[in-house]
C-alpha positions in Angstrom: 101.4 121.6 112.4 98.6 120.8 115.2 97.6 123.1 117.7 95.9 122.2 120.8 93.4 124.6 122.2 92.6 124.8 126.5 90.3 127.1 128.7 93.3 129.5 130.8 97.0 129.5 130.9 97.5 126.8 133.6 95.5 124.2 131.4 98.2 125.5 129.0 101.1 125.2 131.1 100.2 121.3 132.3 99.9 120.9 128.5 103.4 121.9 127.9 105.1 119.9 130.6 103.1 116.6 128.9 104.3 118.2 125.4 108.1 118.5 126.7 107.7 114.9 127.7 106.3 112.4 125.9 106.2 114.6 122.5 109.5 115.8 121.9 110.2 117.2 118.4 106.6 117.9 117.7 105.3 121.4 116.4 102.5 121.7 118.5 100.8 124.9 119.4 99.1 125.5 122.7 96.6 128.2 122.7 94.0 129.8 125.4 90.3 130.2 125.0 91.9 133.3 127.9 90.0 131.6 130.4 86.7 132.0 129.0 83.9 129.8 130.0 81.0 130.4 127.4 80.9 128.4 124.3 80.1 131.4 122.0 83.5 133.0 123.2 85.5 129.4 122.4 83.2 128.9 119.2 84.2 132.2 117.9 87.9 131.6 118.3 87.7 128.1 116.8 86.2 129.4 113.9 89.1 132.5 113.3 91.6 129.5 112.8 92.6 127.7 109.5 90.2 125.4 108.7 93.0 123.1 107.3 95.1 122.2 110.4 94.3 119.4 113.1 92.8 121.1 116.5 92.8 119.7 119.2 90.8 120.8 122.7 91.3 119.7 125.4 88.8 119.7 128.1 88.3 118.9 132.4 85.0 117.4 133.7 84.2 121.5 134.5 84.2 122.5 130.7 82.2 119.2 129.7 79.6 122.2 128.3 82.0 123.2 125.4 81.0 119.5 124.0 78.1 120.9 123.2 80.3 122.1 120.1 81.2 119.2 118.9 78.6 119.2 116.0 78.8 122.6 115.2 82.9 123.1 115.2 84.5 122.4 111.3 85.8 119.0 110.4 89.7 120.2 111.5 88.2 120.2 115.3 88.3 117.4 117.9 87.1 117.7 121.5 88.2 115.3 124.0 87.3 115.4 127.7 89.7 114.2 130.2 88.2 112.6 133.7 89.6 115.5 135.8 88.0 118.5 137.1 90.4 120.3 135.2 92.9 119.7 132.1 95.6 121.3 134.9 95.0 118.4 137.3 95.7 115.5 135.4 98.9 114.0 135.2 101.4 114.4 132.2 100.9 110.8 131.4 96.9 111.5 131.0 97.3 114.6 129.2 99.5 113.0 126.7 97.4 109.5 126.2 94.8 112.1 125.6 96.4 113.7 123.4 96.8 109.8 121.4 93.0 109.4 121.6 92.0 112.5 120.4 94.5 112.2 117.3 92.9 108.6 116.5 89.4 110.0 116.3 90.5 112.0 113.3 90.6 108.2 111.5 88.1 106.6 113.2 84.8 108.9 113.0 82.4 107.1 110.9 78.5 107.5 110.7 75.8 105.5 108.1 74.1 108.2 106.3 72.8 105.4 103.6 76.4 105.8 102.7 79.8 105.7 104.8 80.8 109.6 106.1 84.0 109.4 108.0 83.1 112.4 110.1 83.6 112.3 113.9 80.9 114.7 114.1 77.9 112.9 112.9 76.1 110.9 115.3 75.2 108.1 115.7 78.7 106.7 115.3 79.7 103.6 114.4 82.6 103.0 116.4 81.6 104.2 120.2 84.8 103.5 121.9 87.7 104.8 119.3 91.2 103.7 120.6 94.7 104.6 118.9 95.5 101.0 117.7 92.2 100.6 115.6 92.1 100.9 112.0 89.6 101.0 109.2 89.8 99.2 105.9 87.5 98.4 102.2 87.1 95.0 101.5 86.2 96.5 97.6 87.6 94.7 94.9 85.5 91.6 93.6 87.8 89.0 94.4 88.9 90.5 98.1 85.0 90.7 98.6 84.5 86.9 97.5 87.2 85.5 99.9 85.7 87.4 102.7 82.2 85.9 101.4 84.0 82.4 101.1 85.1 82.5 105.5 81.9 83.8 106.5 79.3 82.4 104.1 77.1 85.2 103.6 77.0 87.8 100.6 78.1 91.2 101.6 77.8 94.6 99.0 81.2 96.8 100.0 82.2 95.8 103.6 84.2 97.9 105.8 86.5 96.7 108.6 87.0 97.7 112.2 91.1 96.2 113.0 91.0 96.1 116.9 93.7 94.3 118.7 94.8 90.8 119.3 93.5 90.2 115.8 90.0 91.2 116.5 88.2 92.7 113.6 84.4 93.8 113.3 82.5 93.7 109.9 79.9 96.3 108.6 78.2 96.3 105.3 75.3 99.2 104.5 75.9 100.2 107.4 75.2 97.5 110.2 77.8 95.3 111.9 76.9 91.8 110.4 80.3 89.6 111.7 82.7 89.5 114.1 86.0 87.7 113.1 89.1 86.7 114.7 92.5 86.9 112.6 94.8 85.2 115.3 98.6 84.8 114.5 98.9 81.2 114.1 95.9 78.9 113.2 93.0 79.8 111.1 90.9 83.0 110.8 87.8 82.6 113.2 83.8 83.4 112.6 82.4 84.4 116.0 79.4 85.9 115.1 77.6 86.7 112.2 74.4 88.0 110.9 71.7 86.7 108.3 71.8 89.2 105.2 68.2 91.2 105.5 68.9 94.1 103.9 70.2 95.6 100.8 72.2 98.7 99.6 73.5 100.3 96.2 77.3 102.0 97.3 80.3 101.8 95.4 83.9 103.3 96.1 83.2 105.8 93.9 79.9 106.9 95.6 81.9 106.3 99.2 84.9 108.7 98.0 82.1 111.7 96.4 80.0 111.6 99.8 83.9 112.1 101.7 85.6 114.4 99.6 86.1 116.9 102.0 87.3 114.5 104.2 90.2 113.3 101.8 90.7 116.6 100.8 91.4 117.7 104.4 93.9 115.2 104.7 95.4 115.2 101.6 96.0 119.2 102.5 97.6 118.6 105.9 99.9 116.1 104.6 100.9 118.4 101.4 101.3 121.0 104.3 103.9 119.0 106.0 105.8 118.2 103.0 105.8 121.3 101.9 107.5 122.6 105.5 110.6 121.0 104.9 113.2 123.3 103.6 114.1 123.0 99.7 116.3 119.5 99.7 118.8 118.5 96.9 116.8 115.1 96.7 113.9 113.1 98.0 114.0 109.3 98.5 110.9 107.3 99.3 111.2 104.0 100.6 108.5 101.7 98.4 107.5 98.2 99.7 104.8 97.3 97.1 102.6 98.4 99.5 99.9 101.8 99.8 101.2 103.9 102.1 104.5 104.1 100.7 102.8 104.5 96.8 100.7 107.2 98.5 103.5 109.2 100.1 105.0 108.9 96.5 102.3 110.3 94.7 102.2 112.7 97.6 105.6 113.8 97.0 105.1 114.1 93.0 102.5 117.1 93.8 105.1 118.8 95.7 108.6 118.4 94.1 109.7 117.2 90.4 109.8 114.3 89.6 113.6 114.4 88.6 114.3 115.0 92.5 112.5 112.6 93.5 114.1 108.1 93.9 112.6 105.4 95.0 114.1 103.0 96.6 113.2 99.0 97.2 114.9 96.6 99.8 114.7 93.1 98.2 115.1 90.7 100.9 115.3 87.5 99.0 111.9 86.5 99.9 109.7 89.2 98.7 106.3 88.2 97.1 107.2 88.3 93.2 103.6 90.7 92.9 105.6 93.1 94.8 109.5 93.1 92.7 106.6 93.6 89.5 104.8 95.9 91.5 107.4 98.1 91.3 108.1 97.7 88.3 105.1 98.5 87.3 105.3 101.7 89.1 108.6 103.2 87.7 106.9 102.9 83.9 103.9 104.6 84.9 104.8 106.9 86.8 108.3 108.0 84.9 110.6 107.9 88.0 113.7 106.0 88.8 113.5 103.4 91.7 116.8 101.8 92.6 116.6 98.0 93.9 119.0 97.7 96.5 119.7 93.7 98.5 119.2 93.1 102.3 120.3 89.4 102.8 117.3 88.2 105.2 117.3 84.8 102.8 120.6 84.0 103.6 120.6 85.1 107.4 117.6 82.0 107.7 119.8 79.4 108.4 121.3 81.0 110.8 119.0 83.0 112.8 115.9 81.1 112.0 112.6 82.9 110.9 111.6 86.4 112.3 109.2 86.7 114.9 107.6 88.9 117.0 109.9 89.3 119.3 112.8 89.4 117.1 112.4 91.1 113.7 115.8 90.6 113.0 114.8 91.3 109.1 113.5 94.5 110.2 117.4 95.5 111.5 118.8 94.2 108.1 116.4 96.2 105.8 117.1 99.5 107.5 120.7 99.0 107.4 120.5 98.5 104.0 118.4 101.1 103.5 120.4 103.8 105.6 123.8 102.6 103.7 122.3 104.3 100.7 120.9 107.1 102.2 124.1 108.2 103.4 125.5 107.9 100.2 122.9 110.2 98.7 123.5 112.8 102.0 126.7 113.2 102.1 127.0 115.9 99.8 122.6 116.7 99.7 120.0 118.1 101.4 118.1 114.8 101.4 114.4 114.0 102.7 113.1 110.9 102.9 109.7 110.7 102.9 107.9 107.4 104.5 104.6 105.8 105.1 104.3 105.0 108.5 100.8 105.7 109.9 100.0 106.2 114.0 97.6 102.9 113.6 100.8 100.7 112.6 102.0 100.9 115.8 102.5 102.2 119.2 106.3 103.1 118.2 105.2 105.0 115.2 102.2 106.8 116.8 104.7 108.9 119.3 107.4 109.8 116.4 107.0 113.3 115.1 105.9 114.0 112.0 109.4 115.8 110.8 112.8 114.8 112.9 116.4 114.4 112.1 117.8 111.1 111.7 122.2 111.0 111.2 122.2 114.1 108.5 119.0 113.6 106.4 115.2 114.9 107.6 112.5 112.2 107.6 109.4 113.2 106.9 106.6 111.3 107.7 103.0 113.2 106.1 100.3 110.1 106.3 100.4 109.7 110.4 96.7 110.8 111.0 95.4 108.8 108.0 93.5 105.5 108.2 93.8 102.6 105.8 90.4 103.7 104.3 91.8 106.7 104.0 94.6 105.5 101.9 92.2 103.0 99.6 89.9 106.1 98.5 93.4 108.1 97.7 94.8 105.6 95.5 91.1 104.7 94.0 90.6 108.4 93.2 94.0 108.5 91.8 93.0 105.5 89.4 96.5 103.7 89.8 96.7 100.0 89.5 97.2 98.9 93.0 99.2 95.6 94.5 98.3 92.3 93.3 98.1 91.0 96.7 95.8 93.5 97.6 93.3 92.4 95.3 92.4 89.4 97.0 92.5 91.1 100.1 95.8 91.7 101.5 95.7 94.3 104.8 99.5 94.6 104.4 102.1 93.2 101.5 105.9 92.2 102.6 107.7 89.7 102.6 105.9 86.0 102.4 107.1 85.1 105.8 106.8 88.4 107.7 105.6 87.3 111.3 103.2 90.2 110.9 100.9 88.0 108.2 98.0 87.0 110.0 96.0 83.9 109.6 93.7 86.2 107.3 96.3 86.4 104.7 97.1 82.7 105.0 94.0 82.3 104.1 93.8 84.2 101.1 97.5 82.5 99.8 96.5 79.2 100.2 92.9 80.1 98.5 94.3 82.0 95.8 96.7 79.6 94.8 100.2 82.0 95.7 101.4 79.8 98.1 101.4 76.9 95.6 103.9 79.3 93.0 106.5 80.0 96.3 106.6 76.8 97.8 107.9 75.5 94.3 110.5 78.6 94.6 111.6 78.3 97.8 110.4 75.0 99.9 111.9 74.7 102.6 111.7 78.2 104.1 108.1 78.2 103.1 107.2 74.9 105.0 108.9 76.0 107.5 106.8 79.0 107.4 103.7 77.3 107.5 104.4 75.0 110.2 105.2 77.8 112.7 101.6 79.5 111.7 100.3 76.0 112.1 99.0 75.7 108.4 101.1 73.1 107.7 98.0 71.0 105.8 
């Protein structure tokens, strides 16, 4: 499903030993350039490969002339150089962190060519330093674009977000970084820096997604590819939150198998946002497939745990018991696949899982790991589905209303759109409560 391309057959064997390490349960390919060291020799083999699989190439401080390809290789190539003479000498732990990187620029490769192309090849790009926890989002619809407006006080046309870590997040519009913002955990959303609008620019999503079709399209075919590896199963279940990746990994799933295979399934948890239960609603009339609601009693576990944090997503634990309680009813007699969103951005955790692995006597398959959040807004705007409430006022991620992963961002956007009036009527106490340990209790 990825192959990973070296100069000689040591490079490849140091590869391997990282591979048998820190990727177990990959399908990873390691191929030779046969220790060739012109870059009409590695261009030519490149080029005889599918142009619809990830390739990786890996490169010491001694091949740093093969860069030289990086603007002339197809879409499906990365090259990354590692700070070693050789690809041989570094360590397993190098070789597999670069490994992480280069898989992250695949998401992260953006360049203004008076519109957004989300092409590592392009220079100049965007985002100079590209590390595996970044992630980049639309702020599109007209009311997500007017709360944005509303923290930073300018006017922006169709900005697009750099997520970095600890909350960090760097604002473009046309093309030019024009804020810097600060979503931190508790507290309110910060304005660090920003710039004076003097400029101007026509793009819509529409224009965005026709300038990067062969972008989508690439990823759309690798993840169709992966789906389509998994031997014929009796049933599919997809795991649906409300929120995109899992709708995407649905539609996904409805171009490979029919629809009559196919469930969805939704953990209620007592304090979902009522936009998602509708949500999902929603999305068993359209799209004609059954979606079983199933209970995980996080409500009722409050009171005697307290509210999940960080450090103790207790929630978490409850949902997937839940959720694997009906999956092995469903497999004990089926071939069943359940196919999920997670992305490598999410999390660290997620990043190093393998696309396709076993778990009790069902396959998981996970399809969207290389894809970005942008990725995942032009999908579902293409597809012209109605997406999440929540998202239209600018949600980054939907769940439940007091997930310990909603930022200060998406306080901000409750308490402006009026939500968190509606569930502190339903449910008071838990809410406050909420509130007062993201400090927003005025």
């Amino acid at each position: 499903m990825l192959k990973i391309y070296v100069r000689g057959k040591k490079d490849r064997d140091a590869v391997k030993a990282a591979l048998n390490t820190f990727y177990k349960g990959w399908s990873i390919e390691v191929k030779t350039f046969k220790g060739k060291r012109d870059e009409e020799a590695a261009l030519n083999i490149l080029q005889s490969e599918e142009d619809k699989v990830p390739i990786i190439v890996l490169l010491g401080r001694q091949e740093a002339k093969f860069l030289n390809l990086s603007n002339i290789v197809g879409y499906n190539v990365v090259l990354y150089s590692l700070r070693y003479n050789k690809v041989r000498n570094a360590r397993t732990i190098a070789i597999a962190k670069a490994i992480e990187n280069a898989r992250a620029i695949f998401r992260l490769g953006v360049s203004w060519r008076n519109i957004y192309i989300f092409d590592h090849r392009l220079l100049p790009q965007l985002i100079a330093e590209k590390h595996p926890s970044m992630d980049l989002f639309f702020v599109y619809t007209r009311s997500s674009i007017a709360m944005l407006e509303k923290l930073i006080g300018e006017k922006y046309t169709l900005p697009l977000l750099l997520r970095k870590m600890t909350g960090r997040h760097l604002v473009f519009d046309c093309g030019k970084l024009v804020a810097k913002l600060v979503f931190p955990d508790t507290g309110l959303p910060l304005v660090e820096e920003k710039q004076e609008r003097k400029y101007e620019c026509k793009i819509t999503m529409g224009d965005i997604i026709n300038a990067n079709e062969y972008v989508l399209d690439f990823h759309v075919h690798y993840s169709l590819k992966i789906l389509k590896s998994v031997s014929e199963p009796d049933e599919i279940i997809v795991p649906l939150s409300g929120g995109k990746d899992s709708l995407t990994v649905l539609l996904l799933a409805l171009r490979v198998w029919d629809k009559e295979k196919i469930t969805g399934i939704y953990v209620d948890t007592g304090v979902d946002f009522r936009e998602n239960t509708e949500y999902i609603d929603y999305l068993s009339d359209k799209l004609g497939i059954r979606i079983e609601k199933i209970y995980a009693p996080v409500r009722e576990n409050i009171a005697l745990r307290g509210l999940p944090t960080h450090e103790n997503r207790w929630c978490t634990e409850l949902k997937v018991k839940a959720l694997h309680k009906k999956v092995r009813e469903v497999s004990k007699e089926k071939n069943v696949v359940v196919v999920i969103g997670d992305r490598d951005s999410e999390s660290r955790s997620r990043s190093i899982r393998p696309p396709i692995r076993r778990e009790e006597n069902w396959t998981v398959v996970a399809p969207l790991k290389m894809w970005g959040t942008h990725y995942v807004q032009m999908f579902l705007y293409k597809s012209k589905i109605k997406i999440n409430p929540l998202y239209e006022i600018g949600f980054y991620r939907t769940g439940c209303f007091i997930c310990p992963s909603l930022r200060s961002w998406e306080i901000f956007l409750l308490k402006e759109s009026r939500i968190i009036n509606r569930i502190l009527k339903e449910q008071p106490h838990i809410v406050k409560d909420f509130l007062k340990s993201k400090n927003w209790e005025n």
